[in-house]
C-alpha atoms as one frame of an Amber mdcrd trajectory, in Angstrom:
protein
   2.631   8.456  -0.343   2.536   5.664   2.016   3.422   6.853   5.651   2.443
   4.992   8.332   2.458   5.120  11.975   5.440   3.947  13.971   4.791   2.535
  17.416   5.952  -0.591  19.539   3.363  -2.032  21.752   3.272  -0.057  24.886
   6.116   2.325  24.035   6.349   5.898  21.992   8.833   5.776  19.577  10.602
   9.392  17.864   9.280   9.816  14.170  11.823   9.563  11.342  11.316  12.143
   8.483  10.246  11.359   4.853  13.009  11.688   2.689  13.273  14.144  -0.738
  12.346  12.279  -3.746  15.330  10.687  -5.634  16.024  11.965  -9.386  15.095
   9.355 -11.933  16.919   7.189 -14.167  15.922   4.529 -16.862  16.336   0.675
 -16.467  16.334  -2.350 -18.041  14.971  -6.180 -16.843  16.868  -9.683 -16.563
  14.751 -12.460 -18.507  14.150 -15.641 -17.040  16.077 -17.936 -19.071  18.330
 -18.576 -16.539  15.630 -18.800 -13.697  16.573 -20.773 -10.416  13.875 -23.536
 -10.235  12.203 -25.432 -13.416   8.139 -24.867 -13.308   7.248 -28.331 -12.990
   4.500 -30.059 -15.455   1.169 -28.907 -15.505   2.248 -25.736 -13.658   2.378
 -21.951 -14.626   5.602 -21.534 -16.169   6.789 -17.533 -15.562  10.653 -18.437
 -16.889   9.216 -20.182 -20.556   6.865 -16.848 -19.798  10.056 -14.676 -20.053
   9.559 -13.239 -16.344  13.052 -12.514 -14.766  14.851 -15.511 -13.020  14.411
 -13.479 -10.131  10.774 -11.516  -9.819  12.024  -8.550  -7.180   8.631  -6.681
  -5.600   9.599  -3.178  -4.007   6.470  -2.814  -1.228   5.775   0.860   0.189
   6.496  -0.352   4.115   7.705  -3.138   5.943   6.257  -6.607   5.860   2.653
  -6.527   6.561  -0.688  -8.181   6.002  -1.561  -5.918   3.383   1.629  -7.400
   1.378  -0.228 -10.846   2.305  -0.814 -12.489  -1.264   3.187 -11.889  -2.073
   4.119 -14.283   0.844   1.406 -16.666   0.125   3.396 -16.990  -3.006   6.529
 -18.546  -0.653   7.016 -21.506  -0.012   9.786 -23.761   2.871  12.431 -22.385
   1.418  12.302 -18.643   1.695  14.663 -17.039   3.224  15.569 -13.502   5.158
  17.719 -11.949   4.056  18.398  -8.765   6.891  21.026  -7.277   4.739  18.397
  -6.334   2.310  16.008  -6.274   4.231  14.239  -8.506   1.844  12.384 -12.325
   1.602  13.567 -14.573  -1.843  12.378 -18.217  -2.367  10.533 -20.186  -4.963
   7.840 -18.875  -6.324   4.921 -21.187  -6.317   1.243 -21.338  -7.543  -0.938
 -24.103  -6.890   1.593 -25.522  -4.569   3.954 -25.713  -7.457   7.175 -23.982
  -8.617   6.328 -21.314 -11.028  10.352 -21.412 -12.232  11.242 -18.514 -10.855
  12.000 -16.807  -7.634  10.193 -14.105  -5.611  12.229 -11.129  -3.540   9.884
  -9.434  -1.557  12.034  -6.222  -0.183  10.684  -3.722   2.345  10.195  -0.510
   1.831   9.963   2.713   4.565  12.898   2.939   5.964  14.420   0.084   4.957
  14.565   2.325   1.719  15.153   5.628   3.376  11.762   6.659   2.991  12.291
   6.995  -1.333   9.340   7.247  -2.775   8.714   3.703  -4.587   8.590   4.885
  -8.289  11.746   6.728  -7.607  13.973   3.364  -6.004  12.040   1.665  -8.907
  13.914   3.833 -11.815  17.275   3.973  -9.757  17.545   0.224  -8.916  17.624
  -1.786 -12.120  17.015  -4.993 -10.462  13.156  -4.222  -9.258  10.423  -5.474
 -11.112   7.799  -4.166  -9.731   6.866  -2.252  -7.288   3.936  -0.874  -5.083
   2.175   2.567  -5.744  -0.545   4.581  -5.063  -3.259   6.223  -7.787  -2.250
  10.073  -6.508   1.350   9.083  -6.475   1.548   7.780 -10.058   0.070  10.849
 -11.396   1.875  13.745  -9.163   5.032  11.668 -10.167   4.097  10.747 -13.556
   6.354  13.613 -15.442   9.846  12.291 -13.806   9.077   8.100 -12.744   6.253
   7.242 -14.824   4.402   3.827 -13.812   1.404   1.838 -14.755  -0.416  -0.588
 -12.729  -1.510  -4.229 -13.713  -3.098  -5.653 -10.376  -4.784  -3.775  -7.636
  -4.582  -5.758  -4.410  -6.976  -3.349  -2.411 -10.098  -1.876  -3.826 -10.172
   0.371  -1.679  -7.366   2.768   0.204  -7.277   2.259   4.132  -6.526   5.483
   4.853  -8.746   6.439   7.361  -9.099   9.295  10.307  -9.752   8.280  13.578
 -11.429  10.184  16.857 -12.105   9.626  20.675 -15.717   8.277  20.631 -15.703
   9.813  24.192 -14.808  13.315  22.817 -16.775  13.462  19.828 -19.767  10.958
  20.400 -21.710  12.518  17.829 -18.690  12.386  15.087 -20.103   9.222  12.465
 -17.376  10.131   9.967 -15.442  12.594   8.079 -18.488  14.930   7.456 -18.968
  15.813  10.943 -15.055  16.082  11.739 -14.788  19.600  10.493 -17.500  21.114
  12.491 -16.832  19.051  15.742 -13.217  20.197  15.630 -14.180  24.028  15.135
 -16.040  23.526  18.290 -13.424  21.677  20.723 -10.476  24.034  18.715  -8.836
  20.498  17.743  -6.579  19.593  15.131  -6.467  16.673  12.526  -2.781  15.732
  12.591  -2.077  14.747   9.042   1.079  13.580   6.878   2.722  16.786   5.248
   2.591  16.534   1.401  -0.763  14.292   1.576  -2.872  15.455  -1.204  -5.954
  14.175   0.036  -6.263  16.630   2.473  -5.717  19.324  -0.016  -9.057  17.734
  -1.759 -10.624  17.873   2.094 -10.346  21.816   2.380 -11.026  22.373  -0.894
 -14.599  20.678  -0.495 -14.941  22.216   2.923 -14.781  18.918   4.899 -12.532
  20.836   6.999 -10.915  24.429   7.595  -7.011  24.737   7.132  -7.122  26.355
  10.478  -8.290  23.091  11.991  -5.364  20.722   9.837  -2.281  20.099  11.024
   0.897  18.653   8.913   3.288  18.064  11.889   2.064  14.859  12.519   5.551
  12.386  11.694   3.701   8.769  12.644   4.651   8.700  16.551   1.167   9.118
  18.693   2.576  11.247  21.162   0.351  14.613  19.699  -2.838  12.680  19.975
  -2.199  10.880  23.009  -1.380  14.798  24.193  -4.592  16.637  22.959  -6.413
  14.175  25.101  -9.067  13.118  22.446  -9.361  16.635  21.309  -7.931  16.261
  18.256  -8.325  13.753  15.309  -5.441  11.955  12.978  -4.747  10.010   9.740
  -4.190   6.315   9.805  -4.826   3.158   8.410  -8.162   1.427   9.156  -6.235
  -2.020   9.232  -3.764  -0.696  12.147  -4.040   2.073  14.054  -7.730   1.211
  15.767  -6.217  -2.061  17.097  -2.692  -0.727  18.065  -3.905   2.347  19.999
  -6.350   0.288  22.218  -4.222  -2.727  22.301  -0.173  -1.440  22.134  -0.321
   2.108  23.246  -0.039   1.837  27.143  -0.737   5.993  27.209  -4.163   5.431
  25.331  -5.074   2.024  25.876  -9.039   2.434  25.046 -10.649   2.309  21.575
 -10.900   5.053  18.888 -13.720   5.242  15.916 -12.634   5.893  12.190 -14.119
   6.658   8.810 -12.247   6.071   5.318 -10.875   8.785   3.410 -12.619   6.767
   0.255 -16.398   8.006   1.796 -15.562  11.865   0.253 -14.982  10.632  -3.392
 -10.850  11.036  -2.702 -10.719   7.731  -3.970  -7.446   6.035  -5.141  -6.190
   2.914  -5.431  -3.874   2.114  -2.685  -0.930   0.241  -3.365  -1.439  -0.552
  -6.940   1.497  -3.259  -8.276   3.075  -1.100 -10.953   6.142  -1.286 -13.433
   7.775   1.195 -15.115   5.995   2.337 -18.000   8.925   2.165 -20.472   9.293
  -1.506 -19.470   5.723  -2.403 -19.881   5.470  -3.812 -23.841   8.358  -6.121
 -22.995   7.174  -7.198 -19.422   4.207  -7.724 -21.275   4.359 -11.674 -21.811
   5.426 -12.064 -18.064   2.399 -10.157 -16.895   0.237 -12.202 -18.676   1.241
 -14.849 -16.992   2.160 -13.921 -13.391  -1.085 -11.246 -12.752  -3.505 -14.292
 -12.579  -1.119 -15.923 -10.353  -1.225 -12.763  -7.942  -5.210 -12.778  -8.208
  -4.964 -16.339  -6.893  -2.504 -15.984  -3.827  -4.462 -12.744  -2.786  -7.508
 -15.438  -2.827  -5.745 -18.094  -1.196  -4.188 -15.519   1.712  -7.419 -14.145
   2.790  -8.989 -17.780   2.835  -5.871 -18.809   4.909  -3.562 -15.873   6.100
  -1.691 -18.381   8.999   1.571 -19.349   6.949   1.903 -16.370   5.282   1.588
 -14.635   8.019   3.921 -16.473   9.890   6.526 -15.500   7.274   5.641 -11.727
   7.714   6.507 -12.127  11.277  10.019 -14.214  10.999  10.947 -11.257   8.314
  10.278  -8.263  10.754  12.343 -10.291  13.677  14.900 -11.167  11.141  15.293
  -7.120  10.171  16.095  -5.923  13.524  14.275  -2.850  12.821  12.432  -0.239
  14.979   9.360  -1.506  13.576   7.330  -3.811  14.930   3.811  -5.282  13.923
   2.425  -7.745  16.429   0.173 -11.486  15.612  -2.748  -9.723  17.182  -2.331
  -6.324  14.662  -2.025  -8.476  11.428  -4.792 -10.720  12.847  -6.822  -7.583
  13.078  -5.819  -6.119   9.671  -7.092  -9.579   7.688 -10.523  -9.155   9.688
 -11.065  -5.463   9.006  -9.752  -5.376   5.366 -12.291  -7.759   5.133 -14.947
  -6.228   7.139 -14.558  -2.719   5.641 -14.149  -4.020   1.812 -10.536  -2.697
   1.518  -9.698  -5.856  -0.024 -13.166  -7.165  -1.900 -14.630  -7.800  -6.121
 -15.850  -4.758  -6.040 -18.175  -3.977  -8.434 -17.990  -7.504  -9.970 -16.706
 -11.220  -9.114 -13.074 -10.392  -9.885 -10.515  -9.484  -7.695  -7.127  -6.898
  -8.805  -9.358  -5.107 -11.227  -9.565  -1.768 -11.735 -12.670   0.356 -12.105
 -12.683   2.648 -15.267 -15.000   5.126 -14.173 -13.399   5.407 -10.538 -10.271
   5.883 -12.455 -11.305   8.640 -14.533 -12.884  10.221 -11.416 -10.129  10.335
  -9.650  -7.669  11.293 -12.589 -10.070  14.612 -12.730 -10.156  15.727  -8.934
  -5.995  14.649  -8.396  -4.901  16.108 -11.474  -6.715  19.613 -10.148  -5.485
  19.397  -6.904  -1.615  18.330  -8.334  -1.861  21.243 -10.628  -3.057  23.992
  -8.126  -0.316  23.022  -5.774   2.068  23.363  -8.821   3.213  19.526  -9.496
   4.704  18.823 -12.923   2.217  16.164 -14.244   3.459  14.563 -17.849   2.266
  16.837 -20.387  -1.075  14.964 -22.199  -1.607  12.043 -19.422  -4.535  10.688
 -19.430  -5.901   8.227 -16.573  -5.873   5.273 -19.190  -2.046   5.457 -19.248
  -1.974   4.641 -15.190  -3.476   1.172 -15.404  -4.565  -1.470 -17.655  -7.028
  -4.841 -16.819  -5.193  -6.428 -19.582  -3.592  -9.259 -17.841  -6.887  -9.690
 -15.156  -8.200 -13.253 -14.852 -11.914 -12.463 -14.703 -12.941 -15.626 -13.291
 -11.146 -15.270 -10.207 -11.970 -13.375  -7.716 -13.139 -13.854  -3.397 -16.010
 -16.188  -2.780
């Protein structure tokens, strides 16, 4: 699940709790024959495509550069809306309207913490929404989902140390034998799986974990460098040296991805009963999202701007800085979170990765005793069906 950490520059803010997954429902999708704005010529048309008059994304946290190539698809006339804690204008591709409208809602707490498949199958108005690889499949026998465009290749979950403490730490293989030295803990996210794959291949000893962790920095900040916690490589590293008055001096950090726990992090999904007849849309709008992820990492300045007038319009308790989204473009650059991968095309995923992956979460899910659909397979999480192989990062 998506959790991230919840800090104002210079301040320590109480953690907020994640909340019990929602029962699930089934849903139905407006068409777009009565969409807002006419594509004009020469365009991509999503209403003729049958997308809804109204394309509504449900992201995993508040606005953010990772959400980048969704507000690259805004244009002058977005809106916030602070009620809904959500962004709707035109959506636009090559500069031009597409036909339809875009409602980019938060997610976190401006959702109560549901998990995203869940307010996906009890809110008939969402689209689409974003999920995680390990997610879909623990989740997959109550909310089923499949994914159509993968906006990161590569999760930023990452664990980060005081280079001071542990100078000879170089990544995750060395945490678990520097921290059974020092007596340190790695503060972790109850209920993440990964670390469940961690012990199991002896990365680490459960007496060295610990799930209190709730996203405030006030245990690390504590232990004094002594012990190690989960983050995201595109936020933390930057906010703890830069925004956290009681640290105020750089960490290191080494991805989850580097021990073969390897999902794909914030996959855009849609309910898999909706699928065959969101099927023409997707055809259309996926290249459309290959294209603005493109364009935002070429030039994240407008959308970005947007990001920032949405989290002042909210009012919340979150806040995420010029200089942290600045930061998070660089690095998700830097590190290959966002990249081609294996190949020249961006949103793609890999089949063999997939498979991988199905194999070690589906082991893990089942020892810890999570209802997985009876007969899933990893082929029925994703599909490259509607991927424009020619586009892709340059």
């Amino acid at each position: 699940m998506h959790t991230r950490t919840v800090v104002r520059a210079g301040a320590i803010l109480s953690a907020v709790a994640m909340a019990a997954v929602l029962a699930a429902c089934s849903s139905s999708t407006t068409t777009g024959s009565s969409a807002a704005a006419s594509a004009e010529a020469g365009t991509v048309d999503l209403a003729a495509a049958g997308c809804p008059s109204t394309i509504v994304v449900q992201t995993d946290w508040w606005p953010e550069s990772e959400h980048g190539h969704l507000y690259q698809m805004l244009g002058d006339d977005a809106t916030v809306e602070a009620d809904k804690k959500a962004v709707v204008g035109t959506l636009y591709a090559g500069g031009k309207s597409t036909g339809v409208k875009l409602e980019i809602r938060a997610g976190g707490a401006a959702i109560n913490f549901n998990n995203v498949a869940t307010q996906m199958y009890t809110d008939d108005s969402i689209t689409f929404g974003y999920v995680t690889t390990d997610d879909q499949i623990a989740n997959s026998g109550k909310v089923p989902t499949k994914a159509f465009f993968a906006p990161l290749d590569q999760s930023p979950i990452m664990v980060m140390w005081d280079p001071a403490t542990y100078p000879n730490v170089t990544g995750v293989k060395d945490i678990g034998a520097a921290l059974k030295s020092t007596g340190g803990s790695w503060l972790y996210f109850s209920g993440s799986a990964y670390m469940d794959y961690l012990i199991s291949q002896g990365y680490v000893d459960k007496a060295n974990t610990d799930s209190s962790y709730s996203g405030a920095p006030d245990q690390f900040v504590a232990a004094e460098g002594k012990s190690v916690q989960q983050g995201f490589a595109s936020a933390e590293p930057y906010i703890y040296q830069n925004e956290v008055s009681a640290w105020d001096k750089p960490v290191k950090y080494s991805l989850i991805s580097s021990t073969g726990w390897d999902p794909y992090q914030s996959e855009m999904v849609a309910k898999t009963g909706d699928f065959d007849k969101l099927t023409p849309c997707l055809k259309a709008f996926t290249p459309v999202l290959q294209q603005a992820e493109v364009d935002y990492f070429a030039d994240p300045s407008k959308a970005n701007a947007l990001i920032q007038k949405a989290i002042a319009g909210y009012n919340a308790s979150w806040s995420y800085s010029p200089g942290v989204a600045d930061y998070a473009v660089k690095t998700m650059l830097a590190d290959k979170i966002v990249s081609n991968g294996d190949n020249s095309t961006i949103g793609d995923f890999n089949d063999a990765r997939m498979a991988d992956f199905f194999t070690k979460a589906s082991k893990i899910y089942t020892d810890l005793g999570t209802n997985i659909a009876p007969g899933l397979k990893a082929t029925d999480l994703y599909t490259n069906e509607f991927i424009d192989t020619s586009i892709g990062l340059k």
